[in-house]
Structures are given as C-alpha cells and as structure tokens.
GUMARMAR-477913 format. One line per 8 residues: number of its first residue (from 1); their letters; for each residue x, z, y of N, C-alpha, C. Coordinates in steps of 0.1 Angstrom, whole numbers, plus 5000, padded with zeros to 4 digits. Example, Ala and Ser with C-alpha at 12.3 -4.5 7.8 and 13.67 -1.06 7.14 Angstrom:
! GUMARMAR-477913
1> AS> 5132 5078 4943 5123 5078 4955 5132 5078 4967  5128 5071 4978 5137 5071 4989 5129 5079 5000
***
This chain:
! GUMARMAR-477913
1> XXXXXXXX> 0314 4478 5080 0316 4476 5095 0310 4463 5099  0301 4466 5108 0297 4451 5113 0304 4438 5123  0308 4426 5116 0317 4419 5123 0318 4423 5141  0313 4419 5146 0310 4423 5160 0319 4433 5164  0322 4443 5156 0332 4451 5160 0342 4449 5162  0346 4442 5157 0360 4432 5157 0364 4427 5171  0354 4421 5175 0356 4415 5189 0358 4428 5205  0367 4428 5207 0371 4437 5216 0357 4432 5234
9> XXXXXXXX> 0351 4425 5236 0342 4424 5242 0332 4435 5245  0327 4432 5230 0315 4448 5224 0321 4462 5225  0334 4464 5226 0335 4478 5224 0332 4482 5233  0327 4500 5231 0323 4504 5237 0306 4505 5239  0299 4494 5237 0286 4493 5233 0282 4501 5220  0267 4502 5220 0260 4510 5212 0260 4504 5199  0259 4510 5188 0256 4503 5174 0247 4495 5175  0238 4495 5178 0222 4488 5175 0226 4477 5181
17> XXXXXXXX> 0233 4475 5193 0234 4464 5201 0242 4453 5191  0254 4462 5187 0264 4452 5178 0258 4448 5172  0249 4457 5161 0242 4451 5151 0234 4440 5154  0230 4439 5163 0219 4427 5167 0225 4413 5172  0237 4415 5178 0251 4408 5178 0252 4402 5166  0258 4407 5158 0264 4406 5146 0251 4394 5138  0240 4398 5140 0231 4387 5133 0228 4374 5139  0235 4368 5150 0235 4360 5156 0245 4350 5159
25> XXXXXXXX> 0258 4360 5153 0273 4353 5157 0273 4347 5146  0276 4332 5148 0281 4320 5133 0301 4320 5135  0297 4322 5121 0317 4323 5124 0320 4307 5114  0331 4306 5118 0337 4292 5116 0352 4293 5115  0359 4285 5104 0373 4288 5102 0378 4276 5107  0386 4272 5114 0389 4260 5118 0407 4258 5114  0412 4243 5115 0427 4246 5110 0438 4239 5121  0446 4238 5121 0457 4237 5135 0455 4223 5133
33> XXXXXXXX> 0451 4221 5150 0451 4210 5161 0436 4204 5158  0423 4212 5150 0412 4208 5154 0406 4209 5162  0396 4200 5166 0390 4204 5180 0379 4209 5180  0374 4215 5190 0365 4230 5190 0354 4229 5199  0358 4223 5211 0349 4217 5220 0361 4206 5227  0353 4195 5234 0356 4185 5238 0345 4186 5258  0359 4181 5261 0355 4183 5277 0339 4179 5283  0329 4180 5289 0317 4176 5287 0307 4173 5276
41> XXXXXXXX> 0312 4183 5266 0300 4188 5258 0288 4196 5267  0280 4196 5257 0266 4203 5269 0267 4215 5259  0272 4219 5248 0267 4231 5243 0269 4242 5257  0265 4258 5253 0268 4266 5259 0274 4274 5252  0278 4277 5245 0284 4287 5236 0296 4294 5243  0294 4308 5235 0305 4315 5239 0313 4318 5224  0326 4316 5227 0337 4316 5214 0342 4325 5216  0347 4329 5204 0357 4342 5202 0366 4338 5190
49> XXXXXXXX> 0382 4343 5195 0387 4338 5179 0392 4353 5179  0384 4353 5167 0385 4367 5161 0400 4368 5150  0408 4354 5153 0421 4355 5142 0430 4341 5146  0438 4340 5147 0446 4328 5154 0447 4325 5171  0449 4315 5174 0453 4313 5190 0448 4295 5190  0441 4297 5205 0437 4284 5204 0443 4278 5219  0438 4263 5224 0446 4260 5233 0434 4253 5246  0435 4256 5257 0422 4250 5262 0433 4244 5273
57> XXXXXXXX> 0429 4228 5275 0436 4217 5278 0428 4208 5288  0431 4199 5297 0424 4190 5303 0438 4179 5307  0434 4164 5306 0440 4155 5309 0438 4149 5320  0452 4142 5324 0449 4134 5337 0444 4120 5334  0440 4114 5343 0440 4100 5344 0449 4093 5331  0463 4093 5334 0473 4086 5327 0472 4094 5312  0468 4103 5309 0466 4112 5297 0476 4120 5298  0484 4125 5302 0491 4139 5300 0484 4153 5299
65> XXXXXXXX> 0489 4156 5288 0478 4167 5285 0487 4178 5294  0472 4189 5304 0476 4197 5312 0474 4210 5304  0479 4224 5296 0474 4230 5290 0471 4242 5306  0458 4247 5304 0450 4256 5310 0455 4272 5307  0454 4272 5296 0456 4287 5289 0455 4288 5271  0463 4295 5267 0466 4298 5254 0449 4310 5251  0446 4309 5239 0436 4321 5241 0437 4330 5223  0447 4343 5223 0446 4343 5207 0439 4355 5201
73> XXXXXXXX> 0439 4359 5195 0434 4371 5187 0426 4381 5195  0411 4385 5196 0408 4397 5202 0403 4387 5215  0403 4377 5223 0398 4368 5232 0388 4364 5233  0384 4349 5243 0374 4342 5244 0375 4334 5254  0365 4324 5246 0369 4310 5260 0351 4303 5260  0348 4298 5269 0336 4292 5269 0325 4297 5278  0333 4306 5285 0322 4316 5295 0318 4304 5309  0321 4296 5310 0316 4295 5326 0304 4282 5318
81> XXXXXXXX> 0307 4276 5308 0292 4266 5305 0280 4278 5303  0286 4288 5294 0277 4294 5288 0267 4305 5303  0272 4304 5315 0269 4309 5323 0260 4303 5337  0267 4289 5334 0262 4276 5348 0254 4268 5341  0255 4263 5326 0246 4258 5316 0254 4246 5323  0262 4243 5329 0274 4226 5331 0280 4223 5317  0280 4208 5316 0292 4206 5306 0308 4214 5307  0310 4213 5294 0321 4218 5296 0331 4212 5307
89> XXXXXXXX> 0340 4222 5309 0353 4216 5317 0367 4211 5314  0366 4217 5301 0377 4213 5290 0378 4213 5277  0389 4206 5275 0390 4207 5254 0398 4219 5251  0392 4222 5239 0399 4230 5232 0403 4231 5223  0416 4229 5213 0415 4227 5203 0425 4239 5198  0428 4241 5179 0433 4253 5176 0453 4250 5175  0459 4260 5177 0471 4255 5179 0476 4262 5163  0466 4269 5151 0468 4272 5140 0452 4275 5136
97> XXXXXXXX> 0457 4277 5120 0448 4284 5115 0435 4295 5121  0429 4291 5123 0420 4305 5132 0402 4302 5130  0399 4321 5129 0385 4320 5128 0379 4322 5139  0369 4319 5145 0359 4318 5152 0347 4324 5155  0339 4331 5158 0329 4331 5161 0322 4327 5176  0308 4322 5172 0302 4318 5183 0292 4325 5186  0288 4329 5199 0277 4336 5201 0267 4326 5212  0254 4320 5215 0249 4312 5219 0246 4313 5232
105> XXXXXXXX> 0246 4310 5242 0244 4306 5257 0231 4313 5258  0221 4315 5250 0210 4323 5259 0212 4338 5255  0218 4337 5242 0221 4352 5237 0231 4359 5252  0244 4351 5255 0255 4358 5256 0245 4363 5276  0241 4353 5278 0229 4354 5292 0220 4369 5291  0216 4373 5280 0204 4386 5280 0215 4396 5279  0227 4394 5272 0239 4407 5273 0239 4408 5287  0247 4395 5294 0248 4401 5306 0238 4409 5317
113> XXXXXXXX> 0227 4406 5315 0215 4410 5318 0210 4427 5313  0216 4428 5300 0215 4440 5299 0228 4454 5295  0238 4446 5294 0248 4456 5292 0256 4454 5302  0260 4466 5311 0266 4466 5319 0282 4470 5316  0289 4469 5305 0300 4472 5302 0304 4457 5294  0297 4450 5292 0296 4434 5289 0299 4422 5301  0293 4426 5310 0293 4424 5321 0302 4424 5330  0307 4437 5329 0321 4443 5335 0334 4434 5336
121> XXXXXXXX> 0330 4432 5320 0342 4430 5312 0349 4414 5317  0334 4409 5319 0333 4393 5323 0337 4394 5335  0336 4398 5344 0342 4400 5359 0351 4403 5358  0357 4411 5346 0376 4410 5351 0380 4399 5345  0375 4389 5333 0382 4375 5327 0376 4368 5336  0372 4365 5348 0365 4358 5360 0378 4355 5366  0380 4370 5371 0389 4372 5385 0399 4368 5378  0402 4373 5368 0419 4370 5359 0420 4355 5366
129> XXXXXXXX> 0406 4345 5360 0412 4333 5361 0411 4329 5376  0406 4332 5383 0407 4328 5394 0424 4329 5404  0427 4342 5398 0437 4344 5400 0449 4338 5399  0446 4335 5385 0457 4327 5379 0455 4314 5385  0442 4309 5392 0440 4298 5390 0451 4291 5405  0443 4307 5412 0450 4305 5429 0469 4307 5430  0473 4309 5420 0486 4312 5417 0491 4293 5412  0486 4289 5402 0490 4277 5403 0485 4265 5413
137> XXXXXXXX> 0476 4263 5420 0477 4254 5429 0486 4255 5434  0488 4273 5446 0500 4273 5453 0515 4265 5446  0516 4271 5434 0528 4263 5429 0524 4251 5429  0520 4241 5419 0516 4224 5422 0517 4223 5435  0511 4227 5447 0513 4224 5461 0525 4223 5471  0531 4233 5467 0546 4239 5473 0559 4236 5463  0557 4238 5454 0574 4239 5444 0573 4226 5441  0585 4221 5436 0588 4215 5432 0588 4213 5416
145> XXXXXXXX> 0596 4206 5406 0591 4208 5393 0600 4218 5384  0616 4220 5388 0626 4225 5382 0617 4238 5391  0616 4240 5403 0609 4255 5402 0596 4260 5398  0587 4248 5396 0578 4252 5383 0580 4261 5374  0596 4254 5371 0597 4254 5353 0603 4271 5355  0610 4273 5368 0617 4285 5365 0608 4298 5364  0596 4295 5377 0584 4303 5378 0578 4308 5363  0576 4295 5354 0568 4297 5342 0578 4308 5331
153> XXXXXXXX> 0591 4304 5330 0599 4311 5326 0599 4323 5328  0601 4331 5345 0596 4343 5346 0588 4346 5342  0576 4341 5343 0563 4347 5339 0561 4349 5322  0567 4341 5314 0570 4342 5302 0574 4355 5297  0585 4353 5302 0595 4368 5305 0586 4377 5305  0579 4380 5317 0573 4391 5319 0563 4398 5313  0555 4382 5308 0540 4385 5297 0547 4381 5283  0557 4379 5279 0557 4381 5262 0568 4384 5257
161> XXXXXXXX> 0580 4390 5270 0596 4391 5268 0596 4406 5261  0606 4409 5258 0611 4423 5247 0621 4425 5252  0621 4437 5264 0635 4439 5271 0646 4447 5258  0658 4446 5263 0664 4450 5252 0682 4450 5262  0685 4462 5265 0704 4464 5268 0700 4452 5278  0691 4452 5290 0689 4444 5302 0686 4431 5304  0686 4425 5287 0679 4412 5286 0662 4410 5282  0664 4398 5281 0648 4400 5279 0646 4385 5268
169> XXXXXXXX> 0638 4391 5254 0638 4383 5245 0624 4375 5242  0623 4362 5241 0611 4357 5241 0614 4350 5225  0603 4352 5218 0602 4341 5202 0589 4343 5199  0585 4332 5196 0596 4319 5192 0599 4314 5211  0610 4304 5210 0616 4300 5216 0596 4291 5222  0602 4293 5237 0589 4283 5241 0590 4266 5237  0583 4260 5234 0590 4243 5232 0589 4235 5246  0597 4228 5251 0597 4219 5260 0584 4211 5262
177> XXXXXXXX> 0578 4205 5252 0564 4199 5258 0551 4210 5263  0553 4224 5260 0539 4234 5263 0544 4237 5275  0554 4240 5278 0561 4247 5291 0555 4229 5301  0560 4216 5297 0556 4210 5304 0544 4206 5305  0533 4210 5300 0521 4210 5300 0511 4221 5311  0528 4231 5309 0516 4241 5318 0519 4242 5332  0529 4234 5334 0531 4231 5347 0532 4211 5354  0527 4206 5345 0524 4194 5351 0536 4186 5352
185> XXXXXXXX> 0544 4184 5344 0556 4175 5346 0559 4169 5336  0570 4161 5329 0577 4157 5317 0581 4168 5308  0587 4165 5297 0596 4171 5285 0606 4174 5291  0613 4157 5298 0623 4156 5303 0629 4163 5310  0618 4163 5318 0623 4174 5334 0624 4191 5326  0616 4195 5315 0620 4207 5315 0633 4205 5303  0635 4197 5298 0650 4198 5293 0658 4202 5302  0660 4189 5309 0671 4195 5317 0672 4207 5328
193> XXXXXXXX> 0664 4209 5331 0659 4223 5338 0664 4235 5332  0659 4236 5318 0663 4245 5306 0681 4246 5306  0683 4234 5306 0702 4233 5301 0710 4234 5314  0702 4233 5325 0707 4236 5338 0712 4250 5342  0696 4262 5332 0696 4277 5334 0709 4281 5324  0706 4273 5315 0724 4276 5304 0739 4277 5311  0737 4268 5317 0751 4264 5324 0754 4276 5333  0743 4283 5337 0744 4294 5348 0746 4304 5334
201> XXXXXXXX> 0743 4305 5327 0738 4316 5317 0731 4327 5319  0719 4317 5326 0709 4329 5330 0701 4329 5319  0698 4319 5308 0692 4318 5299 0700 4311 5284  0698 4314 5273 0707 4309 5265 0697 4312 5255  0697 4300 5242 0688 4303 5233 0698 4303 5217  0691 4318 5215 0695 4322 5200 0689 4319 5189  0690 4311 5179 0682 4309 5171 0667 4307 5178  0655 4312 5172 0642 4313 5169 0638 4318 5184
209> XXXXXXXX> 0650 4325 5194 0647 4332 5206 0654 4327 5219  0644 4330 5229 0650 4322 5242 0654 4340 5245  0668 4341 5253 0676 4347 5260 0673 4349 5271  0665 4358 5279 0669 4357 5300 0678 4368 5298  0692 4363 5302 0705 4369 5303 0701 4380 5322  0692 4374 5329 0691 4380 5346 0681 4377 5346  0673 4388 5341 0657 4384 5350 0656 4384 5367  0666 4392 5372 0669 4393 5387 0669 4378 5391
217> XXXXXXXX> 0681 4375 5388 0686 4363 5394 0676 4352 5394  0666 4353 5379 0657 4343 5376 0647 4339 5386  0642 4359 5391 0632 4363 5402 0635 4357 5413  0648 4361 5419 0649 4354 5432 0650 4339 5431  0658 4331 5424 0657 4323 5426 0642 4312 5433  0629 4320 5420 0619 4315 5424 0609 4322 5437  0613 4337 5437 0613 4343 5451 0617 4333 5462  0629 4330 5463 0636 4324 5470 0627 4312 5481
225> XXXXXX> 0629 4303 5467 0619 4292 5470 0601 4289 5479  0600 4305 5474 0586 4307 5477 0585 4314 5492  0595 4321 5497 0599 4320 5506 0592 4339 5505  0593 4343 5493 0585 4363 5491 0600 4370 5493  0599 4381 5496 0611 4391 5498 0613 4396 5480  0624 4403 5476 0627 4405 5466 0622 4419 5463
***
C-alpha cells in the first residue's frame, strides 16, 4: 500500500495520483514538545501527522502562549504558507510522539490545480477555520473570562464528550493551562472557574475524567450571556 493512502486528504483520488504523491512526501518522526515550524519561517510545506497530535500556538507580546488548534491523527496544518507563499503565522510544536509527513508548496499548489476533490477538501479546512476563527473573536470581544472558560467547556463536551445516563464524559481530564491557552486568560482564572462549576455540580472530576453533570444548564448559562435563545 502506498503511504499516501494513509492520509485521509487523497482519498478518493486515483492510484497513479497517490503514487506520484507518495514519491515526494518526506516523512519525519518527531518526539513531544519538538518544534516543527516556528512562526515566520518561509518554508511552504504542507504537513500531515499521519500518527500523534500536534499543537499550533502563537504568543503575545508578554509571552503567553495562545494555543490555535490541536491537529491529531488523519490531519494537517501548514495550508495557508503553502498557498500565499507568506511566512508562517504560527509555531507548532508536537504535544507527543508523532510522524509526519511533508508534502512541498509547489507540489501541494499543482494538486490544487489539478484535483478537484483535493481542492474541495481545502475549502471545507478553510471555512472550518474561519469559522472557528469568527466564533472566537466574538467571544474575546464580548465574554468575559469565566464565560470563556464555560463556552470552551461546552464545546469540549460536545467535540470529545461520551454521553452516558445524561452526562457527558471527557478523558483525559482537560488541564487548566490548555483550556487557558485556548481562551486567552490565566491557569488561575480557569481554576477557579472550574471549582466554581463543582460547587454547582454541574461538573465534577472523576479520576482521569471531567464529569458535565448538565450539559443544559452548562448551554444556557453560556447562551445566556451571549444573549442566543435556548
């Protein structure tokens, strides 16, 4: 089987294509918390982690690391250099063990040019992030930080929770510095944020697993704030 198949991007494309793929992608094993690209690099490359999960991050002034997006297994990150030929916009580094492959800025340029299910594909990881992107300003702009933290919580919930007899199970447990990374605040602030939702027992952590005891309550709350109907 030719590596290239691996990558859920290609599928769907013709053999010949993969195969021509496949002789061009450098794969690379990298190990947790190495860096992968650094913010204004001029490469263009397009990555894929064909095995682990990586972390694409950008700092403020004072250095607080902002994390962007988690990207793991079956992904990719590196499309907009590899598309505008700009330095990068951010670092990335691996949050474990993980392989890689790279496919090169003028290569991934003649795909889009010629496969139109390649192409496709990039227009919905476009829009995704735009989406996502226009979802967090609104928050930074409007909420506050404890409704940050409750917002990210839901969303947790909803992209990695395991409903189960009306709760909803997240593991591993998220850690206080990623959660405040992905909303722009302290540890601090989401400690106590966290032990605030206990006290309600809207959330309560079991061993290795965070608890949403009311995803309802969790919703409106941050409904609430946002001023959306339920």
């Amino acid at each position: 089987m030719f590596r290239a198949d691996s990558l859920p991007l290609f599928e769907g494309t013709s053999e010949s294509f993969r195969r021509e793929i496949d002789k061009v992608l450098r794969w690379k094993n990298v190990n947790a918390g190495q860096e992968i690209i650094n913010r204004e690099d001029k490469n263009s490359d397009l990555i894929f982690v064909q095995k682990g999960k990586v972390r694409i991050v950008v700092y403020t002034l004072s250095g607080r690391e902002v994390t962007l997006d988690d990207v793991e297994a079956g992904g990719f990150f590196g499309e907009l250099a590899a598309i505008d030929k700009e330095p990068r916009s951010a670092t990335v580094f691996a949050l474990e063990p993980s392989t890689l492959a790279f496919l090169s800025g003028e290569k991934f340029e003649e795909c889009l040019k010629t496969e139109a299910m390649v192409g496709f594909r990039i227009m919905q990881r476009m829009s995704l992030i735009i989406r996502q992107a226009s979802t967090r300003i609104v928050e930074l702009s409007t909420l506050g930080a404890n409704n940050r933290i409750h917002a990210e919580i839901l969303r947790l919930g909803r992209e990695k929770g395991v409903e189960k007899d009306g709760k909803v199970y997240i593991t591993p447990v998220p850690v206080h510095n990623e959660i405040a990374g992905r909303v722009s605040t302290a540890r601090e602030t989401v400690a106590r944020a966290m032990n605030d939702l206990a006290r309600k027992h809207i959330v309560t952590r079991e061993k290795r697993t965070l608890v949403i005891h009311d995803m309802k309550k969790l919703a409106d709350m941050v409904q609430d704030v946002r001023g959306e109907e339920s």
